[in-house]
Backbone atoms as SQL, in Angstrom:
CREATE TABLE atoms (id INTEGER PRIMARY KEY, chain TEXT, resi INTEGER, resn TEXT, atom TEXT, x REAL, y REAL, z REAL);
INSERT INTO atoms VALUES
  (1, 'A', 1, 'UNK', 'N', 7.258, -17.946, -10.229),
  (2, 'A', 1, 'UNK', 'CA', 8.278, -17.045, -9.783),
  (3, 'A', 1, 'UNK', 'C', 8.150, -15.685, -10.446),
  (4, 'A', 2, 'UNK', 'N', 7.554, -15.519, -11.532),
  (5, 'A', 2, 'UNK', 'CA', 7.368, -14.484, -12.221),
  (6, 'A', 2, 'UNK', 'C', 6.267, -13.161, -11.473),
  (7, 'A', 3, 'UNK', 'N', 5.801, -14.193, -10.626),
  (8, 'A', 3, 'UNK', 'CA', 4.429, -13.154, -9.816),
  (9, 'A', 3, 'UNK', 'C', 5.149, -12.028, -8.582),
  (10, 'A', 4, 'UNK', 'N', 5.882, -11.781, -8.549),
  (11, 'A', 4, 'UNK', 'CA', 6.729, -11.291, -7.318),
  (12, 'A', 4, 'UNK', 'C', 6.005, -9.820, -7.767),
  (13, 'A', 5, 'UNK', 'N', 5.709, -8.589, -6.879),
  (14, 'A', 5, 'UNK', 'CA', 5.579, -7.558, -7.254),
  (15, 'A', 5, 'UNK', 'C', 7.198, -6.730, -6.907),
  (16, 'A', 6, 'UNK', 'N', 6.700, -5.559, -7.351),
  (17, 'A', 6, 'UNK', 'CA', 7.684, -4.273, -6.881),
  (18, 'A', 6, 'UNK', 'C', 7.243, -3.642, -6.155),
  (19, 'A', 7, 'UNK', 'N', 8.208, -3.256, -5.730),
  (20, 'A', 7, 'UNK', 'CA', 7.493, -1.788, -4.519),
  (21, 'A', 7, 'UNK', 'C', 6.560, -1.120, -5.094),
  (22, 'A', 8, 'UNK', 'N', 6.881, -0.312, -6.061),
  (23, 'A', 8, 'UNK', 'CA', 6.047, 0.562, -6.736),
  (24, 'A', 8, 'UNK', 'C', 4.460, -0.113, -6.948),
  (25, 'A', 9, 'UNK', 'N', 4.008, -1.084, -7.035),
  (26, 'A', 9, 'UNK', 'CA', 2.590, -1.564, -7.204),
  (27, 'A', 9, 'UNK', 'C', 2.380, -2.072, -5.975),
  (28, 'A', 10, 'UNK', 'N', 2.780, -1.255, -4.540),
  (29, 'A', 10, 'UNK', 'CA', 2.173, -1.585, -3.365),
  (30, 'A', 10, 'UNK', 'C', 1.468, 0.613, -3.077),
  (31, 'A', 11, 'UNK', 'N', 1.611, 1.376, -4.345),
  (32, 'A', 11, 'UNK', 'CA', 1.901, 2.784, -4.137),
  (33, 'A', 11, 'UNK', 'C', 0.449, 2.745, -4.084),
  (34, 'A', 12, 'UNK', 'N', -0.425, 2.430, -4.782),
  (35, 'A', 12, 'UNK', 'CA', -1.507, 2.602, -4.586),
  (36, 'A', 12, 'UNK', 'C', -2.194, 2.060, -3.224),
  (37, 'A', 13, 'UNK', 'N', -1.934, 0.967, -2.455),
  (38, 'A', 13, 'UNK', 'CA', -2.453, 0.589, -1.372),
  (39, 'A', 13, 'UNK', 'C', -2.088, 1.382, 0.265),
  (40, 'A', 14, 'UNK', 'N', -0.376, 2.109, -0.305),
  (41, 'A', 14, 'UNK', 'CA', 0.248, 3.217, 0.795),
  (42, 'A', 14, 'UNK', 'C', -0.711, 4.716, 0.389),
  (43, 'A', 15, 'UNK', 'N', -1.232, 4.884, -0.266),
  (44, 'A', 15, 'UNK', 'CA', -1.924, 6.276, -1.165),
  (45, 'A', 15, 'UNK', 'C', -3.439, 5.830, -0.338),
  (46, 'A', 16, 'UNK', 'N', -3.925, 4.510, -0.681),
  (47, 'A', 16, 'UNK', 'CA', -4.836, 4.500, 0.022),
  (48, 'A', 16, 'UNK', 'C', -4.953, 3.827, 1.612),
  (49, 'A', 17, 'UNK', 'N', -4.272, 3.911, 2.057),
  (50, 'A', 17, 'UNK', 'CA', -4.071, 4.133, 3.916),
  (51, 'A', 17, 'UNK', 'C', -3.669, 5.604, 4.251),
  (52, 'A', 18, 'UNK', 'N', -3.475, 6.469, 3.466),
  (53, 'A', 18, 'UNK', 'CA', -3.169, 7.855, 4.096),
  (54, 'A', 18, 'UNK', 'C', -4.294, 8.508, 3.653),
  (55, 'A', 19, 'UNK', 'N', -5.079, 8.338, 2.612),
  (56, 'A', 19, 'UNK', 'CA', -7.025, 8.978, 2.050),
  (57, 'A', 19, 'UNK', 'C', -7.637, 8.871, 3.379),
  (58, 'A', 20, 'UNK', 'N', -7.084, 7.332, 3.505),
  (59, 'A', 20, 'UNK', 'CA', -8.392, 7.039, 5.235),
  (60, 'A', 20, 'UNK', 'C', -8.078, 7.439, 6.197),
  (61, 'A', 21, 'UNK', 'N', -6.719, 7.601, 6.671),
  (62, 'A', 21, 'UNK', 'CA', -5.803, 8.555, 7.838),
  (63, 'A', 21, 'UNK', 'C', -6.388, 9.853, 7.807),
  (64, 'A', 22, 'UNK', 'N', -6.305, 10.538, 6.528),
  (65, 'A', 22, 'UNK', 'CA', -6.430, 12.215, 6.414),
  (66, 'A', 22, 'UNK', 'C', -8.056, 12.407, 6.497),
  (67, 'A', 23, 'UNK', 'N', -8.865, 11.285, 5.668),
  (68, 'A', 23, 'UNK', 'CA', -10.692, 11.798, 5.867),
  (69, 'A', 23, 'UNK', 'C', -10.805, 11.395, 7.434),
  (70, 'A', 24, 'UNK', 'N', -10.280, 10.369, 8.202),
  (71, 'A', 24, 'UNK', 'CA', -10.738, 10.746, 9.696),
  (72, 'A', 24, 'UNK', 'C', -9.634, 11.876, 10.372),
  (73, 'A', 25, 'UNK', 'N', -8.080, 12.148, 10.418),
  (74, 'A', 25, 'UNK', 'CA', -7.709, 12.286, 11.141),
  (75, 'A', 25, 'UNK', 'C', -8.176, 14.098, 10.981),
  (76, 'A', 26, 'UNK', 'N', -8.572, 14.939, 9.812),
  (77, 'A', 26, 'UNK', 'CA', -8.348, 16.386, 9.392),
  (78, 'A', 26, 'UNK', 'C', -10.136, 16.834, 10.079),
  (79, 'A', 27, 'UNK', 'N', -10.809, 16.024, 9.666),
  (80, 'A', 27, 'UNK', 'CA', -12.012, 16.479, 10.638),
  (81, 'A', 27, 'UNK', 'C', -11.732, 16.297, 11.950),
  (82, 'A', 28, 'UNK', 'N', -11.286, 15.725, 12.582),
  (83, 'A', 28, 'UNK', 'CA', -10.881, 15.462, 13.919),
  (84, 'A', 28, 'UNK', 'C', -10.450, 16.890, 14.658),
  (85, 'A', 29, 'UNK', 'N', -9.416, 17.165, 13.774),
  (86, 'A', 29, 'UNK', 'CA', -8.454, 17.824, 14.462),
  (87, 'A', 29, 'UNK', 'C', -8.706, 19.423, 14.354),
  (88, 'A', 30, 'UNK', 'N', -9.956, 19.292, 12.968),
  (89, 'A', 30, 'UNK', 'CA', -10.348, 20.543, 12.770),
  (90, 'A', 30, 'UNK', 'C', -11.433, 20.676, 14.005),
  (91, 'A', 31, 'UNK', 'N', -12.072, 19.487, 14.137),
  (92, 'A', 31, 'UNK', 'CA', -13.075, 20.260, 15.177),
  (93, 'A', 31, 'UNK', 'C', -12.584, 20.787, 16.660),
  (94, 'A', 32, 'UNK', 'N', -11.405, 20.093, 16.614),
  (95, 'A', 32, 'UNK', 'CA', -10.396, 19.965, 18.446),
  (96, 'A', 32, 'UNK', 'C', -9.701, 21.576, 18.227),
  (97, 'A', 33, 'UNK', 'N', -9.210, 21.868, 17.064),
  (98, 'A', 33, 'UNK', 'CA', -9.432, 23.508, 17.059),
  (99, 'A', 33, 'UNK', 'C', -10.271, 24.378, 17.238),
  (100, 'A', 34, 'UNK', 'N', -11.444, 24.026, 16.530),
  (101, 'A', 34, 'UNK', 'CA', -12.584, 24.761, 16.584),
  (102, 'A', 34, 'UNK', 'C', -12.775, 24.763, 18.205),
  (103, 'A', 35, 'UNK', 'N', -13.132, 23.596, 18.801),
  (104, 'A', 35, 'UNK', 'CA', -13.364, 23.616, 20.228),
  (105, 'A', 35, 'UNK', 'C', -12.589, 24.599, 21.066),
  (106, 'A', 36, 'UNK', 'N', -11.311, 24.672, 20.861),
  (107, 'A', 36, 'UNK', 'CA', -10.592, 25.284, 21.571),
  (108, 'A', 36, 'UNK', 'C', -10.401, 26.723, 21.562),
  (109, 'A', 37, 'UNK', 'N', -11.387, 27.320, 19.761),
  (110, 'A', 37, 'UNK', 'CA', -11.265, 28.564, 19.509),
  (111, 'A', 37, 'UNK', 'C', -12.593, 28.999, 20.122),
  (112, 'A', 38, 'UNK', 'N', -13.662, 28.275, 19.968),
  (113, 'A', 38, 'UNK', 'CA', -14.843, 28.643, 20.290),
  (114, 'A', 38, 'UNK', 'C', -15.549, 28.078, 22.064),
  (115, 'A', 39, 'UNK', 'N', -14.210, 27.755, 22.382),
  (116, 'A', 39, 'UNK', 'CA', -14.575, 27.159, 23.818),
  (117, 'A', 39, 'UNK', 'C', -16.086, 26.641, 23.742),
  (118, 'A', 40, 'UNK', 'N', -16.330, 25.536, 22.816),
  (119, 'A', 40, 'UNK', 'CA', -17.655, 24.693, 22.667),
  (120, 'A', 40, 'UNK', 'C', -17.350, 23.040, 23.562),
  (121, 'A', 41, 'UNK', 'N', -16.323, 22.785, 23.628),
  (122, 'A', 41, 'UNK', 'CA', -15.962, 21.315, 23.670),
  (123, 'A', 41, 'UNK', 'C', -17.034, 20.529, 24.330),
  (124, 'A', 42, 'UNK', 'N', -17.041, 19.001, 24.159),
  (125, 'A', 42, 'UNK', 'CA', -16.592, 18.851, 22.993),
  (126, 'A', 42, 'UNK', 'C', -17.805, 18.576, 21.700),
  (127, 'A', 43, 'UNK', 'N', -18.674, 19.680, 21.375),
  (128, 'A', 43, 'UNK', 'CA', -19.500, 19.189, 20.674),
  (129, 'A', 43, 'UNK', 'C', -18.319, 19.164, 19.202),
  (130, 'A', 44, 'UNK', 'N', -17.820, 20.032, 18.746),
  (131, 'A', 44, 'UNK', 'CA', -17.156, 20.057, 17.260),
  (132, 'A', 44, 'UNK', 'C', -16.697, 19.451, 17.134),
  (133, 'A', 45, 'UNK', 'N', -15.815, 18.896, 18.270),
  (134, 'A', 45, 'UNK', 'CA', -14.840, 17.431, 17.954),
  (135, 'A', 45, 'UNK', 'C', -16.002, 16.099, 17.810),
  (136, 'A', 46, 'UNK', 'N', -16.736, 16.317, 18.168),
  (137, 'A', 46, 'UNK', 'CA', -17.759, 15.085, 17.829),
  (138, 'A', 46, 'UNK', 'C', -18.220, 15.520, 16.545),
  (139, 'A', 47, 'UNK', 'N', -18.724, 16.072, 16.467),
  (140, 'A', 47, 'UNK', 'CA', -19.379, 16.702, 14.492),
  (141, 'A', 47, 'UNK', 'C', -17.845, 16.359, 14.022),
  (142, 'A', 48, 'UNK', 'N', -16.258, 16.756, 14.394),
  (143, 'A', 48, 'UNK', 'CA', -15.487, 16.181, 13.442),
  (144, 'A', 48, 'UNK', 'C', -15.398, 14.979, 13.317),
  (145, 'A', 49, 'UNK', 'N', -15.547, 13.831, 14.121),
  (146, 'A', 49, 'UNK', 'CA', -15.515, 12.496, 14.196),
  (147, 'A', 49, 'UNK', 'C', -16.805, 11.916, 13.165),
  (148, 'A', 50, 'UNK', 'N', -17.977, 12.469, 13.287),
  (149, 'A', 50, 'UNK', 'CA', -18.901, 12.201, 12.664),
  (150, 'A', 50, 'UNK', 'C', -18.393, 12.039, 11.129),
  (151, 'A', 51, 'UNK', 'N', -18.247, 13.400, 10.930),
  (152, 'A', 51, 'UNK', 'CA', -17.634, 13.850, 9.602),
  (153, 'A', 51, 'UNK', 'C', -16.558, 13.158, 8.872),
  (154, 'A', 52, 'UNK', 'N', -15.489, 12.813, 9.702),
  (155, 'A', 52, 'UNK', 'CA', -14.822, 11.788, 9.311),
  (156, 'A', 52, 'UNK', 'C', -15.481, 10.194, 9.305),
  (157, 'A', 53, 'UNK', 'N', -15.907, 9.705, 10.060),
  (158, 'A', 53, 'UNK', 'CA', -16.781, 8.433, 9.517),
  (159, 'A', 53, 'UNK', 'C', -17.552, 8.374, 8.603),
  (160, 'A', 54, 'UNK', 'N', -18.085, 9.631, 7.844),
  (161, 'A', 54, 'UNK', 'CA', -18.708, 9.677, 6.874),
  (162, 'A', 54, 'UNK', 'C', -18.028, 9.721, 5.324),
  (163, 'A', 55, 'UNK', 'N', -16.875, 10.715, 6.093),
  (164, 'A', 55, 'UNK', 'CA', -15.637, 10.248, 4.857),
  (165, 'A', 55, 'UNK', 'C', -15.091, 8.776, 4.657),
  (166, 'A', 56, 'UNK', 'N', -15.156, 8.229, 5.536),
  (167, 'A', 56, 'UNK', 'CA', -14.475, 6.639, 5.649),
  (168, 'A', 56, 'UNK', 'C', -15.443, 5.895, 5.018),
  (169, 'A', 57, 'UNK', 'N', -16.791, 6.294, 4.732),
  (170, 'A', 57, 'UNK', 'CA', -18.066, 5.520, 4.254),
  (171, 'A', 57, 'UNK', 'C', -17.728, 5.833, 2.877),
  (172, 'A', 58, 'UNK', 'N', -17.477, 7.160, 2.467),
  (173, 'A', 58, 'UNK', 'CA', -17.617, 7.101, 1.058),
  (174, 'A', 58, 'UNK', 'C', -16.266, 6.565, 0.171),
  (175, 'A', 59, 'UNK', 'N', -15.348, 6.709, 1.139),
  (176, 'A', 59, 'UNK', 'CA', -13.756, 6.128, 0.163),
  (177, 'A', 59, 'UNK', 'C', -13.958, 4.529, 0.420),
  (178, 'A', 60, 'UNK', 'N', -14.729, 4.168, 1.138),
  (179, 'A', 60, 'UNK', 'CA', -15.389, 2.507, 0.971),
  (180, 'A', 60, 'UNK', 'C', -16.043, 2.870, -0.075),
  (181, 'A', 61, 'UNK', 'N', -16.801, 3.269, -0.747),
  (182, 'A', 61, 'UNK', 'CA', -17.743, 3.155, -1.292),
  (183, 'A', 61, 'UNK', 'C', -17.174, 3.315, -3.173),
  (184, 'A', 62, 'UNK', 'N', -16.424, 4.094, -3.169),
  (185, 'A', 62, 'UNK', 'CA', -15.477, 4.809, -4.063),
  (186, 'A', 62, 'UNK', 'C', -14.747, 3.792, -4.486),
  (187, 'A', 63, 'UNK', 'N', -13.751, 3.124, -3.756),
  (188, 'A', 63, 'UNK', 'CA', -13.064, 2.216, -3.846),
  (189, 'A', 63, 'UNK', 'C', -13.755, 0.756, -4.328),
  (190, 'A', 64, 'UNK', 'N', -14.905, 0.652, -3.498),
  (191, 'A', 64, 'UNK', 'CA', -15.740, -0.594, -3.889),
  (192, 'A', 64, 'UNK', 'C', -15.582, -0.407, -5.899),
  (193, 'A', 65, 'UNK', 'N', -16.818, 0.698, -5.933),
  (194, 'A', 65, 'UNK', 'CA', -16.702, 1.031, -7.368),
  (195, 'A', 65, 'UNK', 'C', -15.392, 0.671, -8.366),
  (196, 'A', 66, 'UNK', 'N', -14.328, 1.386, -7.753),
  (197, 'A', 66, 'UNK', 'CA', -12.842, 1.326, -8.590),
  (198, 'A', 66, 'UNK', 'C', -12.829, -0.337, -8.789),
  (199, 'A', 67, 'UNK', 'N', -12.561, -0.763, -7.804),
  (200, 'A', 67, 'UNK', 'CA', -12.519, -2.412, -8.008),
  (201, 'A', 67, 'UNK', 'C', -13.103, -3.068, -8.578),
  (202, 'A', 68, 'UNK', 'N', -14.439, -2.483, -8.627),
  (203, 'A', 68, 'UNK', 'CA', -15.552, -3.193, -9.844),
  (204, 'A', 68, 'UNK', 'C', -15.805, -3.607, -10.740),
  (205, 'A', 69, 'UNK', 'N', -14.815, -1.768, -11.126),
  (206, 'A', 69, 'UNK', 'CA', -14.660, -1.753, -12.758),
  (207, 'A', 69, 'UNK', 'C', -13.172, -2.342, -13.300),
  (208, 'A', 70, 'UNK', 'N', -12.628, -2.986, -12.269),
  (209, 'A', 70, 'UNK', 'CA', -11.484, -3.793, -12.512),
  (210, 'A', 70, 'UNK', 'C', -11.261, -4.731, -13.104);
């Protein structure tokens, strides 16, 4: 009965669902601007998607590490 957590030690797992939200959703949205400033579409929004999956590779990768050294 003693194992119950608190809210507060779920802060790190809400901290890390918004890292992975913001590395895909900010390239995204930067390139869907860009497109729209540079009337390219849609190559930038694809380079942002890229860009963000590449961010999603390394906060896997980051995180792997953190846990490691756990």
């Amino acid at each position: 009965m003693g194992n119950k957590k608190k809210p507060t030690d779920y802060v790190e797992y809400i901290s890390l669902g918004g890292e992975i939200a913001a590395a895909l959703a900010v390239p995204i949205f930067l390139g869907y601007w860009l497109d729209t400033y540079f009337d390219t579409s849609p190559w930038l929004i694809l380079v942002g998607c890229l860009v963000g999956i590449v961010n999603i590779f390394i906060l896997i990768f980051q995180l792997s590490e953190r846990l490691n050294k756990k």
